[in-house]
Every structure is written in structure tokens, then in C-alpha cells.
C-alpha positions, 0 to 999 in steps of 0.5 A: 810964525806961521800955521805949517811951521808952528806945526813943524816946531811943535812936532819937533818939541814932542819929539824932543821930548820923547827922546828926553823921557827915553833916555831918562827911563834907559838911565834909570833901567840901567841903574837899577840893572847895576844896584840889582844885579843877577845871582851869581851862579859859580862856586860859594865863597867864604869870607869872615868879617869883623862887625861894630854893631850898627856903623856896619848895618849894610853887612847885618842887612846883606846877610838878613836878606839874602844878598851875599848868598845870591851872590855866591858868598857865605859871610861868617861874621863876628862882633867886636867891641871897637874896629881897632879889635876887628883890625887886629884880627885881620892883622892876625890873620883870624878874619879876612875883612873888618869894619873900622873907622877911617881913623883906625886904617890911618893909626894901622897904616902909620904902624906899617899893617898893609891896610886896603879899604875897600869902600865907606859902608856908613858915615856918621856923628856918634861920638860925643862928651858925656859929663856928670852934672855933679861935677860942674861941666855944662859947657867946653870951657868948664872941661878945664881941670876935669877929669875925662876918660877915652881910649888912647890911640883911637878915633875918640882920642882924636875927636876929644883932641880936635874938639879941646882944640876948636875950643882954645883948650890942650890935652894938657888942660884936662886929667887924662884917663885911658881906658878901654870903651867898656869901661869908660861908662861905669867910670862914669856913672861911679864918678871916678871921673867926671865926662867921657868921650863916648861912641854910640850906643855907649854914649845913649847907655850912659847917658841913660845910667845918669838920668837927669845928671847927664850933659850931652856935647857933640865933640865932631864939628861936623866932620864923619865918622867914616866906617870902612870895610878894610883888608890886607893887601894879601886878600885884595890881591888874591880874591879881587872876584870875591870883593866884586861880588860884596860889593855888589851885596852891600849895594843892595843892601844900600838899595833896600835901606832907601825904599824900606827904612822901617824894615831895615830898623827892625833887622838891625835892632834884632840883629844887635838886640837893640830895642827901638827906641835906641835904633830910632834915635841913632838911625838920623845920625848915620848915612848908609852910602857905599862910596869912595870919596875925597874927602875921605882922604883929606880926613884921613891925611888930617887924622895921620898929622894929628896922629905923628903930632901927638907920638901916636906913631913911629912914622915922620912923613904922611903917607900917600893914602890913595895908594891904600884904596882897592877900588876893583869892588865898587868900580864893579858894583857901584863906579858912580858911589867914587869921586877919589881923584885916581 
């Protein structure tokens, strides 16, 4: 090559360059454009939502910082001990929205609610066995004849379920004990049984009461958690504005977890008057993504089988659960946050 043309192609790989590095800045101008949206300036909103403590810190940190109020929302919120009580609110018509688990939606869904789920706010692995080391379980096999409490008809009963699964042992293996999630631990701890299936931050505190009696076993295999924001089909149709600007919100919300993690700690763990120890235990086990994805539909159509099989529900076919997606939030706030085949 020779000098005049060297010249020409370097000049071509500068320019190039150039262009890259541009479009690059434009992509990452037009990101935070959208993350940070401009205040909203029409009337004020108010919606009521049902919170489980940190699986909705997206809500807790929107409203800390001022996010639903830029954009034209007042937020009531109130505190329910598990998402099947805050989807029976909904359902009752006491509060517009509630945070719950995917599995919640699937039974609700099953029994006929007319459930819309607007996007995954955080998933995580928060549920776990925890057994008393008197009474001789150290591993999954040693399950068999125990006594083991849960909660019926929710996401702890199906991971307990998959879990004896994956470990060749039934539900017929173990002595069933219902009983509602704030129970579980003081039966525990007074050995009227001898493990529980346990959600955080009931697990921790269990697992605390016991001290060095306690065995700890994850009972997830790697699947999520996913808690979702969820509706009726009433309130998505008739406030479509509304969930846009949420949406918008807890996006936000999302961003400012990213770039201030020790802060964003603090306002949780003040929030639900956690000490720090806690918070900085549970905060690795949850991913804070608002997003529609597919596997939350493949989960969810695994969670609807186990369900029929086990007569949880009236229900003989799965139903379509793509049809329970209200997607005009995120597609307004965060489109990139969904990979739902539509």
C-alpha cells in the first residue's frame, strides 16, 4: 500500500471510528432518556398496592424517592404477610394492584380471578427447608417420615413438592402439616414438627431461634421466584395511563439500585425495620429486574400442571397464560426489559 493510500485508509478507520463512538453515545443517551423520564405534569393518580416486604423493594424505593409522585402518582401502600393475601385483596376489590409470585397468579388464575401481571419486579431463591437438628434430618433422604410443615396451596407447597421430587421421595413420604407462614416458625422452634418450608425473612428468623440445631436446605434447584405486579383485567383496562407512568417509576427505581446499592439497603431495611445484617444477607439472593420474560411462562405453565396434578384446582386444561400479560406498562417504560414471544 502506498503512502497516499495509507493515508485514505487510515483516515477511513478514524472516521469510522468516529461514527461507532457516536452511535454508541446516541444508544446510551437515548437509554437513560427512557430510564429517566421527564415529570409527569397532569393530574394526580392514586393507586393502592399490596406489598411482601423486600421481594417488592422496587415499590419501597419508587416511593422513598420520590419517583410515583414525579410522575403523577400517589401510591397507598399496605403490608401483607404473603401475595396470596394481597391477591385476595385485589380480588375483593380493597386495593388496585399486589405484589405476589408467579405461583400465586397460576393458582388465582386456575380458580377463575381475572389476573393481569404487569411485569416481574425481583426474582429470587428465598425459599428453603429448615429442620431441627434433634430430630435427625441433615440431608433430603433423611425427610422421609418426618414431620414437615408449609402452607397448602401456595409457592411453598410446590417447591417442597419439586424438591421431594428431584430427590425420589413423594409427598406421601413425609407427615404433612398445614399451616399458615407465621405459624410455621414457632412450630418449628417448639418441635411440633421437625422442618418447614420456610420464605424469607421467616427462614433467617428460624434459623436464628434454633441457633446451632438448625439445618439449612435450599429446596429451589435453581428456579425463581418471580414476584409480579398483578391486577384485575378491570383496572388494566381502565387505567392503561396510570400503569405507564408505575412502570415508569419502578424503572427508576431499578436504575437507582444499580448505581446505589448501599443506599438502596438502607431504605429497604428502614422501610421494613430490618437490621442490616438481614438485609445484607437476603439482598445477593434477589435480582431487582423489571421485565417480562419467557421463562416466566414456561415456570408458570409448569406451576399450572403440578397444581391440576396435585387437585389443587378445578381446572382440567392450562390455560393460555400469555393472554394474562398486560404489557402496555413496560412497553411504555422499559420495551427492551420484554422477551415474551407476543
Amino acid at each position: 500500500m502506498d503512502t497516499h493510500a495509507r493515508k485514505h485508509w487510515v483516515r477511513g478507520v478514524i472516521i469510522a471510528s468516529c461514527i461507532l463512538v457516536g452511535l454508541g453515545a446516541l444508544l446510551v443517551v437515548l437509554r437513560v432518556t427512557r430510564t429517566v423520564a421527564p415529570p409527569y405534569t397532569g393530574a394526580v393518580e392514586r393507586v393502592s398496592t399490596g406489598l411482601i416486604g423486600e421481594y417488592a423493594s422496587l415499590i419501597l424505593i419508587a416511593e422513598d424517592q420520590g419517583y410515583f409522585k414525579k410522575h403523577g402518582l400517589e401510591v397507598a401502600i399496605t403490608e401483607y404477610a404473603s401475595g396470596p393475601e394481597a391477591l385476595a385483596a385485589v380480588w375483593a376489590g380493597t386495593i388496585d394492584t399486589a405484589m405476589a409470585s408467579d405461583f400465586a397468579g397460576v393458582r388465582d388464575t386456575l380458580n377463575g380471578q381475572d389476573v393481569k401481571i404487569h411485569a416481574t419486579l425481583s426474582k429470587s431463591e428465598a425459599f428453603f427447608i429448615v429442620a431441627n437438628k434433634d430430630s435427625g434430618i441433615s440431608t433430603p433422604a433423611s425427610l422421609k417420615g418426618k414431620k414437615i410443615g408449609f402452607t397448602s396451596k401456595t409457592v411453598g407447597e410446590f417447591f417442597l413438592g419439586q424438591f421431594l421430587t428431584f430427590n425420589k421421595l413423594t409427598m406421601g413420604d413425609i407427615k404433612k402439616t398445614d399451616l399458615p407462614p407465621a405459624a410455621l416458625a414457632d412450630a418449628l422452634v417448639s418441635g411440633q414438627i421437625d422442618a418447614a418450608a420456610l420464605f424469607e425473612p421467616n427462614a433467617y428468623r428460624a434459623q436464628a431461634r434454633l441457633g446451632d440445631k438448625a439445618v439449612r436446605i435450599p429446596v429451589q434447584s435453581g428456579q425463581h421466584i418471580y414476584s409480579q405486579l398483578y391486577s384485575t383485567g378491570r383496572f388494566a383496562r381502565e387505567r392503561p395511563e396510570a400503569m405507564k407512568r408505575y412502570m415508569r417509576a419502578v424503572v427508576e427505581a431499578e436504575a437507582f439500585v444499580r448505581k446505589n446499592d448501599s443506599q438502596a439497603r438502607a431504605i429497604v431495611a428502614k422501610r421494613l425495620k430490618y437490621d442490616q445484617a438481614y438485609i445484607d444477607y437476603i439482598w445477593p439472593q434477589f435480582t431487582f429486574n423489571v421485565s417480562l420474560d419467557q421463562e416466566l411462562l414456561l415456570n408458570m405453565d409448569d406451576e399450572a400442571r403440578w397444581a391440576m396434578e396435585r387437585g389443587l384446582t378445578t381446572a382440567q386444561k392450562t390455560p393460555n397464560f400469555l393472554r394474562n400479560v398486560d404489557f402496555t406498562g413496560l412497553d411504555a417504560a422499559k420495551p427492551e426489559g420484554i422477551t415474551i414471544i407476543r
